[in-house]
N, CA, C and O atoms as a GROMACS GRO file, in nm:
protein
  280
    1UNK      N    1 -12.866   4.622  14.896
    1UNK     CA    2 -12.721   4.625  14.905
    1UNK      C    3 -12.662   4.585  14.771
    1UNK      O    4 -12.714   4.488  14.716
    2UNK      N    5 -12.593   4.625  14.730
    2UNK     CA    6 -12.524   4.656  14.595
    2UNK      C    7 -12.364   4.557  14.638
    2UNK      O    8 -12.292   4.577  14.736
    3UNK      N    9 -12.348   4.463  14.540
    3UNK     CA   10 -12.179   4.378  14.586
    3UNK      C   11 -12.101   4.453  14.482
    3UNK      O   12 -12.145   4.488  14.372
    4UNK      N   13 -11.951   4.479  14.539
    4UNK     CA   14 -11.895   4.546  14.447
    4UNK      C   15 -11.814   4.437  14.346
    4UNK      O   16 -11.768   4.324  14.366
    5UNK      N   17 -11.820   4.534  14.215
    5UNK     CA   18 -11.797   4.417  14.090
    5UNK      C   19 -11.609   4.363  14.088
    5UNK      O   20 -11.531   4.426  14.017
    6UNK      N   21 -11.585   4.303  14.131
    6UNK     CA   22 -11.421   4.224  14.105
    6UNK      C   23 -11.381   4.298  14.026
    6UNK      O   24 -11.464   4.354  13.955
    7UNK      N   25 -11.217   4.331  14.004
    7UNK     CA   26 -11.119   4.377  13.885
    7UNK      C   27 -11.176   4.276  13.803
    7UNK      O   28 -11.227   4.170  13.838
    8UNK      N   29 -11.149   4.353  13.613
    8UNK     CA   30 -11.149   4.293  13.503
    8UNK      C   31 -11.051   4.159  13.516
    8UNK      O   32 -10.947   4.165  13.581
    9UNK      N   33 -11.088   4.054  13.457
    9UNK     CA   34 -10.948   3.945  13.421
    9UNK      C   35 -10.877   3.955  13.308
    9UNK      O   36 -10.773   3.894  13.284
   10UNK      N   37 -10.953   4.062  13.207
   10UNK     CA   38 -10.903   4.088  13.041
   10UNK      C   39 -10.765   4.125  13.077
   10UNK      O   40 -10.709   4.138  13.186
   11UNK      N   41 -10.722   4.140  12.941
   11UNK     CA   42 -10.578   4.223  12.896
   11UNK      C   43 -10.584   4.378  12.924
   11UNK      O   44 -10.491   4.451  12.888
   12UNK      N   45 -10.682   4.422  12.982
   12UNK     CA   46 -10.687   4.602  12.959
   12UNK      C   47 -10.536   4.637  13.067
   12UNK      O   48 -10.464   4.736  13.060
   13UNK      N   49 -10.526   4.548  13.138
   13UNK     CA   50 -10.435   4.593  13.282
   13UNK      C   51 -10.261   4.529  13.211
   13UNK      O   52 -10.152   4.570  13.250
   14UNK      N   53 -10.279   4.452  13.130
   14UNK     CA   54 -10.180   4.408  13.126
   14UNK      C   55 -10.039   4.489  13.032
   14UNK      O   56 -10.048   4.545  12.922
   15UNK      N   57  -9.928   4.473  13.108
   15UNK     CA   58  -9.788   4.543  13.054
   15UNK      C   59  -9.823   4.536  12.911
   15UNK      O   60  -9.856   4.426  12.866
   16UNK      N   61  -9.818   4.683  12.804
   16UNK     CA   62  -9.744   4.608  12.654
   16UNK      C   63  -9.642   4.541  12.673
   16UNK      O   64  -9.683   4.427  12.650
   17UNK      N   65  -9.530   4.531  12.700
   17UNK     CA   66  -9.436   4.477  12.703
   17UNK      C   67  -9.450   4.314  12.719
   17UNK      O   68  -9.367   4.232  12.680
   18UNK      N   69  -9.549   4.291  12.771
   18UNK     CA   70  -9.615   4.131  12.777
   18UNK      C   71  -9.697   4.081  12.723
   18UNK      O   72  -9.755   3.981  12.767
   19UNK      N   73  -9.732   4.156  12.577
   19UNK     CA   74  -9.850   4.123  12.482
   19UNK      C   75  -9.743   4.048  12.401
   19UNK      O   76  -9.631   4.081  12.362
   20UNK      N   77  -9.808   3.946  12.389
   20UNK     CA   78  -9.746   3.837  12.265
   20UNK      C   79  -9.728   3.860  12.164
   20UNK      O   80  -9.646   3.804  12.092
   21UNK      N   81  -9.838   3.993  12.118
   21UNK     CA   82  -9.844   4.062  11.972
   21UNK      C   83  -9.779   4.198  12.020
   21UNK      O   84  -9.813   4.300  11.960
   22UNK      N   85  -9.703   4.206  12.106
   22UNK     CA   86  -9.652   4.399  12.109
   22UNK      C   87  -9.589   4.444  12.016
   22UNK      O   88  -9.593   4.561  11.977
   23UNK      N   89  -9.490   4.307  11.947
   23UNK     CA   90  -9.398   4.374  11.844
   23UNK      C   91  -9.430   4.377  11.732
   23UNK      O   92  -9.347   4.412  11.648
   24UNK      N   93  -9.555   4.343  11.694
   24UNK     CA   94  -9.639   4.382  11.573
   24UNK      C   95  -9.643   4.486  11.546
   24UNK      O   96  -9.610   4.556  11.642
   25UNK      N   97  -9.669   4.545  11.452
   25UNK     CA   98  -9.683   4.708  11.409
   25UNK      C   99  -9.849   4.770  11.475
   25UNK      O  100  -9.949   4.704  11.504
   26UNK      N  101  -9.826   4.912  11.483
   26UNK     CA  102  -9.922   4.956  11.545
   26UNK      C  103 -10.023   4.954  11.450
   26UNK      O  104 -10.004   4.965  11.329
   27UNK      N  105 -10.178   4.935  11.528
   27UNK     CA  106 -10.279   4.853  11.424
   27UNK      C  107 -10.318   5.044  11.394
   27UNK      O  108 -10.300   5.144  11.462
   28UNK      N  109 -10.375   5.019  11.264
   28UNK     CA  110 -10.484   5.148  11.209
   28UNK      C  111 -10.524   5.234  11.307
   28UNK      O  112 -10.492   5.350  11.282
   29UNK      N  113 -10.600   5.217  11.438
   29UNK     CA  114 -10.634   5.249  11.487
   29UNK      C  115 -10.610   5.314  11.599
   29UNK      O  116 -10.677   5.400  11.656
   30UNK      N  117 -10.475   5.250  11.637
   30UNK     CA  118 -10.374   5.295  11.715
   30UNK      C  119 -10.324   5.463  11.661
   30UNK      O  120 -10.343   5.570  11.719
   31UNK      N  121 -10.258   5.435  11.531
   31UNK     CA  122 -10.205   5.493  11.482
   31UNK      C  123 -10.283   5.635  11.448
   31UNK      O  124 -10.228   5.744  11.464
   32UNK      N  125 -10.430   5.620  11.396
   32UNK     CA  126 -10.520   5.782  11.431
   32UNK      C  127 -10.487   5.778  11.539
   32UNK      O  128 -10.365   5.794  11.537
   33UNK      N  129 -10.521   5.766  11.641
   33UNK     CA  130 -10.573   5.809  11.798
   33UNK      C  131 -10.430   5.896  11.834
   33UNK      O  132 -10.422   6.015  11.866
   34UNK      N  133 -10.320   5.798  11.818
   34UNK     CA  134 -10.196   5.807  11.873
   34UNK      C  135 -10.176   5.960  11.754
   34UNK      O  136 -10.175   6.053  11.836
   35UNK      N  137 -10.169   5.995  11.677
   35UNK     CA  138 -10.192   6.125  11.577
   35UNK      C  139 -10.238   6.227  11.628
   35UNK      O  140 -10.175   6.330  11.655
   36UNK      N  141 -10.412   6.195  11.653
   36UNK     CA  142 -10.443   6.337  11.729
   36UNK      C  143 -10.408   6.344  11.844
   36UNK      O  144 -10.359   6.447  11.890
   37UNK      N  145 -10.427   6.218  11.926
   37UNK     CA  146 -10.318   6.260  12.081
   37UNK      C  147 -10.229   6.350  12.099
   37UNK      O  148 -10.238   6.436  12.187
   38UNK      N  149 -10.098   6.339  11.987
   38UNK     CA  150  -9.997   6.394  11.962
   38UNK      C  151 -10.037   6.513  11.961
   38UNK      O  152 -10.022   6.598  12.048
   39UNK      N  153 -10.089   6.519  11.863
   39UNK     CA  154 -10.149   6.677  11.783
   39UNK      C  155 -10.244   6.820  11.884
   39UNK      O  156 -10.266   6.941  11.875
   40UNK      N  157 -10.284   6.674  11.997
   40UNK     CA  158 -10.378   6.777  12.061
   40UNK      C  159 -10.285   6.810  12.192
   40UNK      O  160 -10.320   6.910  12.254
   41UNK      N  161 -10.162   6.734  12.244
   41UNK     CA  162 -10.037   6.735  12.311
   41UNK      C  163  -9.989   6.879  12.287
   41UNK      O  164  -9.992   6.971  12.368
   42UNK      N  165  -9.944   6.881  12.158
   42UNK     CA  166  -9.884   7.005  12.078
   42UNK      C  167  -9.738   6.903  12.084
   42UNK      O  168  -9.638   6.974  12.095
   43UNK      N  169  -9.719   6.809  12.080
   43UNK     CA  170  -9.612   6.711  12.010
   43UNK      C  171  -9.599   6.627  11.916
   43UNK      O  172  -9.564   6.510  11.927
   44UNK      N  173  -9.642   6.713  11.768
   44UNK     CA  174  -9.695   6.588  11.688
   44UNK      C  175  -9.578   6.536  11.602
   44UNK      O  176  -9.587   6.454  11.512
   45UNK      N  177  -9.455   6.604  11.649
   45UNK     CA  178  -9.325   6.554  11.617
   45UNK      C  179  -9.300   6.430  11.695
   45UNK      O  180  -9.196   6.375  11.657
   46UNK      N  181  -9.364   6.365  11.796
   46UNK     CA  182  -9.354   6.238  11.855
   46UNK      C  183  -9.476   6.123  11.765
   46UNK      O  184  -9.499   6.005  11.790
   47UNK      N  185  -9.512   6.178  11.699
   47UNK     CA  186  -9.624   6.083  11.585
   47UNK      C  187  -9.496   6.002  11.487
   47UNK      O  188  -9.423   6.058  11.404
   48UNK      N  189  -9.494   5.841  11.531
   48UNK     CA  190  -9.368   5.799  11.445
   48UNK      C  191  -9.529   5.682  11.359
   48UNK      O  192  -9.640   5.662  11.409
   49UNK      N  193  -9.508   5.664  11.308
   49UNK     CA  194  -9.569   5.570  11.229
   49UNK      C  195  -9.509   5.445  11.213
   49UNK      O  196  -9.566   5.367  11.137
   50UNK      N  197  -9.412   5.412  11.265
   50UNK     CA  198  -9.354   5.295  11.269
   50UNK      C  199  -9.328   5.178  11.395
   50UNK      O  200  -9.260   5.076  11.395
   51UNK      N  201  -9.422   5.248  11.513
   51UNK     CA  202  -9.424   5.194  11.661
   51UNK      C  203  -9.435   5.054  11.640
   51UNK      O  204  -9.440   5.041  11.518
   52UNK      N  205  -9.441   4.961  11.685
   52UNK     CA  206  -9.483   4.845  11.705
   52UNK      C  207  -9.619   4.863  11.827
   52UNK      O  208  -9.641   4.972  11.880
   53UNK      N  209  -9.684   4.762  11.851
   53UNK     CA  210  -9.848   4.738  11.958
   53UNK      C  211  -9.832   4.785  12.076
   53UNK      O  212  -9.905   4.858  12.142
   54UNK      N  213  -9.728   4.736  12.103
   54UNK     CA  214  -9.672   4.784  12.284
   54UNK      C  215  -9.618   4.950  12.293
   54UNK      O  216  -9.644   5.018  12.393
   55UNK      N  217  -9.541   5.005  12.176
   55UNK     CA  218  -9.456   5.102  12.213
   55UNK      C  219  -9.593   5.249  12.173
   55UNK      O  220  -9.590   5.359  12.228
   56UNK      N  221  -9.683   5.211  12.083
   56UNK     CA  222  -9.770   5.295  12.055
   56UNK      C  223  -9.855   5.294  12.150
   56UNK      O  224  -9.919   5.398  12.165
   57UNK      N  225  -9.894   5.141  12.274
   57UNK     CA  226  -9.982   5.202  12.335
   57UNK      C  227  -9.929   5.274  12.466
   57UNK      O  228 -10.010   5.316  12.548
   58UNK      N  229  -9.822   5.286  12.480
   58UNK     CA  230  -9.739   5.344  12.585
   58UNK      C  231  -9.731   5.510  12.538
   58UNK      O  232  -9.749   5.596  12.624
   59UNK      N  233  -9.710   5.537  12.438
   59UNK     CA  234  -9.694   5.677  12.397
   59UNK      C  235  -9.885   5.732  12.382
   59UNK      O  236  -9.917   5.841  12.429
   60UNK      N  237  -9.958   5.668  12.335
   60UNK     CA  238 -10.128   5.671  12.376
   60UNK      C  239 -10.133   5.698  12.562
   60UNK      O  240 -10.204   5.774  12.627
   61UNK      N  241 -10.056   5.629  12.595
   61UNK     CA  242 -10.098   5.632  12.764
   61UNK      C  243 -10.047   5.805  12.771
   61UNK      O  244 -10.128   5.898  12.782
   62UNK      N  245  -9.894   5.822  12.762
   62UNK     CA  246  -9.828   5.958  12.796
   62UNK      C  247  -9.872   6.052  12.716
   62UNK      O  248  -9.867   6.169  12.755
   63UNK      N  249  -9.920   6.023  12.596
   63UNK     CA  250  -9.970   6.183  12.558
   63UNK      C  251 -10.134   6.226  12.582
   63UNK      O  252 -10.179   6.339  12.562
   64UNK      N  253 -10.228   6.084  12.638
   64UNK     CA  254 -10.324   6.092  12.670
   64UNK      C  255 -10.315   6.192  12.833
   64UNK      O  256 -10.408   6.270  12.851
   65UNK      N  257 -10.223   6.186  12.924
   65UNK     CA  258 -10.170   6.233  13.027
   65UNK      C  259 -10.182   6.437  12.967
   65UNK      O  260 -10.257   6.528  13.003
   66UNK      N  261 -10.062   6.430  12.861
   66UNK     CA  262 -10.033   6.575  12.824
   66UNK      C  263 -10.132   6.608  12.758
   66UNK      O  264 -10.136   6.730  12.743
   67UNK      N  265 -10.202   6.563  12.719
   67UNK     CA  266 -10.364   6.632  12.634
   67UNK      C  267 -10.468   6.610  12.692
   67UNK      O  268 -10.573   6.600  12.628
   68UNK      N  269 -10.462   6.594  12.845
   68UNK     CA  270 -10.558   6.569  12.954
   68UNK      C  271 -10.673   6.479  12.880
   68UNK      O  272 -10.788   6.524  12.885
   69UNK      N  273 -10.658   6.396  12.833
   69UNK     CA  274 -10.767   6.306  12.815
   69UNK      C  275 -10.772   6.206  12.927
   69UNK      O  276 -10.677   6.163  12.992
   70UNK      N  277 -10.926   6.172  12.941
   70UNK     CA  278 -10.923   6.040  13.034
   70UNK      C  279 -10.980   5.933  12.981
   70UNK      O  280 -10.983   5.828  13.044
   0.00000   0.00000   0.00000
């Protein structure tokens, strides 16, 4: 018999909007991903380079949606 494993306790679940660091600028890495996201969307007019942590990973969530990534 196999026990099933508990939800994570990390940050993966948690609001940007409630990251202590959201209003930091979007890190390097953000900022590729969030690029080709865009790009593979066919919205790469929504690629701002100036997001802050929270607002880039929210636009990562919605264009991950429109460029069917999972």
């Amino acid at each position: 018999m196999s026990n099933p494993k508990p939800e994570p306790t990390d940050n993966t679940k948690k609001d940007p909007d409630e990251w202590v660091s959201g209003d930091d600028p979007m890190t390097g890495a953000q900022a590729s991903y969030l690029k080709t996201l865009c790009e593979q969307a066919g919205t790469p007019e929504l690629f701002n380079e100036n997001l802050t942590k929270a607002e880039a990973s929210k636009l990562i969530d919605e264009m991950r949606e429109r460029a069917h990534v999972v």
